[in-house]
N, C-alpha and C positions, 0 to 999 in steps of 0.2 A: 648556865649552871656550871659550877667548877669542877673539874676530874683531877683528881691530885692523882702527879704520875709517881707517887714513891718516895721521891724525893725529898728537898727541899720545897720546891715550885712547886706553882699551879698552872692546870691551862685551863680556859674556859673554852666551853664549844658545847655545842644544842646538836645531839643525835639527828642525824637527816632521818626523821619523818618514822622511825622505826624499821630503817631498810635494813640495821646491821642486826636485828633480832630475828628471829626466827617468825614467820607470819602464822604458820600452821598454831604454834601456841599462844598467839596472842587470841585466838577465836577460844580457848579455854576459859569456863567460868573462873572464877574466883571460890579459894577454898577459904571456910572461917579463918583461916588462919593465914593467910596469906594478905588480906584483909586486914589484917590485924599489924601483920608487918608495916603494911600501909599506912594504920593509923599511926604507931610508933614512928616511926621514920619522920612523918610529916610534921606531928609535936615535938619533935628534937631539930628542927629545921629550923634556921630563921629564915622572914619572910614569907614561911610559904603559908596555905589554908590548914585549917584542922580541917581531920576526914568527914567530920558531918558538914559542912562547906563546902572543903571540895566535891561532894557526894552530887549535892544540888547544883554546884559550878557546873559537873558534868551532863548532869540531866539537862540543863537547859543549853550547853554546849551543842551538844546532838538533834538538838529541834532549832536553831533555831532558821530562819528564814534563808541567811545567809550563811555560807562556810566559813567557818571558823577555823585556821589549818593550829595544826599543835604544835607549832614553833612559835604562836601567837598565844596559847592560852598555860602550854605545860609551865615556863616559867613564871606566870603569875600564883599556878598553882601550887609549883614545888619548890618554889624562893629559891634561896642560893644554896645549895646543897654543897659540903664538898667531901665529894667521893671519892675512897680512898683507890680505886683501879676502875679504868672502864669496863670493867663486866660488872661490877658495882652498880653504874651508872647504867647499861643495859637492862640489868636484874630491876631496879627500881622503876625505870620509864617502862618497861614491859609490864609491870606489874600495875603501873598508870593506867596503859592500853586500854590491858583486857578489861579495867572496872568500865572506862567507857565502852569497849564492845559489849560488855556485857547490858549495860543502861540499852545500848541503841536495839540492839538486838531485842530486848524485852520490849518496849516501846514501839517497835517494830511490828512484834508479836500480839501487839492488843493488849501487854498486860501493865498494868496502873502500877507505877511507880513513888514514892514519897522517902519522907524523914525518916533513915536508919533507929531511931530513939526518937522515942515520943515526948522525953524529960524536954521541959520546955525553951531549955537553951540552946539542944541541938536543933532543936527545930527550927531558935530562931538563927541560927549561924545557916542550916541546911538551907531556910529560906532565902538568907541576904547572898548565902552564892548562887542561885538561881537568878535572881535580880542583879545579877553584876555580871552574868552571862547577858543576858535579856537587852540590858540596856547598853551592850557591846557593841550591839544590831541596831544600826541606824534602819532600817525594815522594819523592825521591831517595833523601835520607838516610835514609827511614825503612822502605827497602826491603831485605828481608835481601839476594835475589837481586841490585838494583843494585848494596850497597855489596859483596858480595862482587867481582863482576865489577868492581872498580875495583884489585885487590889488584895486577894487574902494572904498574897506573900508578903506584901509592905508592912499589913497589919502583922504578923506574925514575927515578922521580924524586929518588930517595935519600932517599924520608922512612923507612927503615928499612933496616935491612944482615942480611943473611940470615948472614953468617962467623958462626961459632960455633954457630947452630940446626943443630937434626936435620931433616934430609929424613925423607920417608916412608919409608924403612925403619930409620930409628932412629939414622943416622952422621949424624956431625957434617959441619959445610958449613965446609969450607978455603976454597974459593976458588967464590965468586959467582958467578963469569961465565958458566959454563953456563947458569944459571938465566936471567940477565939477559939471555940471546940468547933463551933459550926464549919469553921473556916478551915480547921486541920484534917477533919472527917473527910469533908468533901477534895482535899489536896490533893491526892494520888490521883481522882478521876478529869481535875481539871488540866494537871501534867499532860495525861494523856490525850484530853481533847485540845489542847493546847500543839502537844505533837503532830496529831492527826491533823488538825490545822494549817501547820505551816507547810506537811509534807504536799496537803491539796495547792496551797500558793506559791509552792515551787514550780508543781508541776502547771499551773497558770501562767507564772513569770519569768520561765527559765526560754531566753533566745534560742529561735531554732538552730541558730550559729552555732550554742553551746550544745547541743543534742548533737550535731555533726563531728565535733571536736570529740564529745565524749567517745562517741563510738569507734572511733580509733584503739582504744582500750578493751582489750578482751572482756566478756563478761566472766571470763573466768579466771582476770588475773587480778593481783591485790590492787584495792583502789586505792588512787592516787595522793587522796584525801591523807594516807599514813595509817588508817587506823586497823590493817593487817587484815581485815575482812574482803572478800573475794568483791570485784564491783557488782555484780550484779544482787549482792546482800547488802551493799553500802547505798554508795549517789547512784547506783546504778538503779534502786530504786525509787529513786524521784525520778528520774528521767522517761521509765518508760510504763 
């Protein structure tokens, strides 16, 4: 991402991980409005997602199998920005953070997450960034049970049209729409078993190597991962 120092120039450079913002406020929700900043900013960006995309980018960022670190996902998220001072640049990836502490934290919490807007375009943008998290994850991909449970995102995001296929009893499908409610209904609660999911196959296929490693790391200092939450509310737990 670019930080314009004032000048003429530009420098580019990717904030290390969120070390230079403050941690304690990135554990703050998101206010309407703050949120909203978010939206703006991101539709005046080139390159980057609109926020109903990025919304589902990060929802499936936070579950997925593997870590995903944010020097890897914020640039595909927030394209080429250029920022007129670094506290610009701080002010906006902080404000990235907490939407994902916020998703993981909820998720965390048992509670079912979905599409900001139910108008059927965010939904399908909200979808196709969940599925471009998802399919980031070589784990992912090569899970029967994940990619199944991604089949009402693809539909929903129009990567395929059910008109003409046989439903399960063998008629032909006239008209989608049923299906495509069925499929949006039940969205928030497949997120979440989807989460719970991978949080149990972490703790299945994470080397005792890595449990050893991790516990070097205070439980109660910010984990490493970047995302400003303490570890023992972050990877801290999957591990124990």
């Amino acid at each position: 991402m670019c930080i314009t120092d004032g000048g003429e120039g530009t420098a580019c450079a990717v904030l290390p991980r969120g070390s230079t913002i403050v941690m304690k406020k990135l554990r703050q929700p998101l206010q309407r409005s703050e949120l909203a900043e978010i939206e703006g900013f991101l539709a005046g960006t080139p390159d980057s997602m609109l926020l109903p995309q990025a919304h589902g980018f990060l929802t499936a960022i936070v579950s997925a199998p593997t870590m995903i670190m944010p020097s890897t996902w914020q640039p595909m998220l927030i394209g080429k920005p250029e920022f007129e001072s670094i506290e610009q640049a701080k002010h906006i990836i902080g404000l990235v953070m907490r939407l994902y502490n916020q998703i993981l934290t909820d998720l965390n919490d048992g509670r079912e997450i979905g599409p900001l807007d139910s108008d059927s375009g965010a939904v399908g943008l909200w979808c196709s960034g969940y599925l471009l998290s998802a399919r980031m994850d070589d784990e992912w991909c090569d899970d029967v049970y994940g990619i199944t449970k991604l089949f009402p995102f693809g539909l929903l995001a129009g990567e395929f049209d059910l008109t003409g296929e046989e439903n399960g009893d063998g008629e032909i499908i006239d008209d989608p729409s049923p299906y495509l409610e069925k499929c949006l209904a039940a969205l928030p609660s497949i997120v979440l078993e989807l989460h719970e999911y991978w949080i149990a196959w972490r703790r299945e296929n994470t080397p005792s190597r890595t449990i050893r490693r991790s516990s070097k790391v205070g439980r109660n200092e910010p984990c490493s991962c970047g995302s400003g939450l303490k570890f023992k509310k972050c990877c801290g737990r999957t591990l124990h």
